[in-house]
N, C-alpha and C positions, 0 to 999 in steps of 0.2 A: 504494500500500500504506500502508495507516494503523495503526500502531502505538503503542502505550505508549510515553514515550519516558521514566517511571519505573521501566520495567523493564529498562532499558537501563543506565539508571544503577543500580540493584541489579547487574545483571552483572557490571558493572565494578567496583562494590566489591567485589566477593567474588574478582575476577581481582585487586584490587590488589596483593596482595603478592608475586605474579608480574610484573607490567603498572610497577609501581612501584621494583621494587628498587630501581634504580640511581639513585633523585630520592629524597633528603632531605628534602627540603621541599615544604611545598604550593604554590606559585607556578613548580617546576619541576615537579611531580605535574597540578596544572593543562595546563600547555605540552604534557606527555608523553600525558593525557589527551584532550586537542583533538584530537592528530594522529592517536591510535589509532578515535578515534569517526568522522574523516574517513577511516580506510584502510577499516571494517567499515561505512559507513554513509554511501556517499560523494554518496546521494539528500540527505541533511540539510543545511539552510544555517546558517549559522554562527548566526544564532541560536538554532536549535535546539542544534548541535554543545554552545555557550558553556551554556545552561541544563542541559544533561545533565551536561558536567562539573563545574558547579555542583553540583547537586544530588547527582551521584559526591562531590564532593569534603564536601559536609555530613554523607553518611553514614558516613565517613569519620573525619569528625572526631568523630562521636557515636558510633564506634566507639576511639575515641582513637586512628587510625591513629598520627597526628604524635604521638605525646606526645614529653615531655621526659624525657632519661634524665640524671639526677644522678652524678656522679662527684664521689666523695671529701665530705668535710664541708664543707657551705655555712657553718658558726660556726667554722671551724677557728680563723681568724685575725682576727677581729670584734673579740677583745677585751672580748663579754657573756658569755663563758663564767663565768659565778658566781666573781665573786674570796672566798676564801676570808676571812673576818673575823675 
């Protein structure tokens, strides 16, 4: 059976925020990726496995799954806050 394996990795972006919750980060979002492509897909060998969640993990990130979430004032304490003259 010969399939897309870009469609595969669409799928998965769109499952991630199911597929993902419990990983922070992309380097455990990867690991948790690998394992879910070898449970659904267990004809694929790791090179294919590694390029799909590659390419999962790019759309991903051009979706900003990872972004950064800021808490509190980054200049609180800096000391550039405009000294009054």
């Amino acid at each position: 059976m010969i399939f897309d394996l870009r469609l595969l990795a669409q799928d998965l972006a769109q499952r991630a925020g199911d597929l993902l919750r419990p990983v922070p980060d992309r380097n455990g979002a990867k690991r948790l990726l690998l394992a879910e492509i070898e449970v659904e897909h267990p004809a694929l060998g790791a090179t294919e496995r590694a390029q799909v969640a590659d390419w999962t993990l790019a759309l991903l990130e051009a979706d900003d799954f990872f972004g950064v979430e800021y808490v509190g004032n980054p200049f609180a304490d800096s000391g550039e806050a405009g000294d009054p003259d």
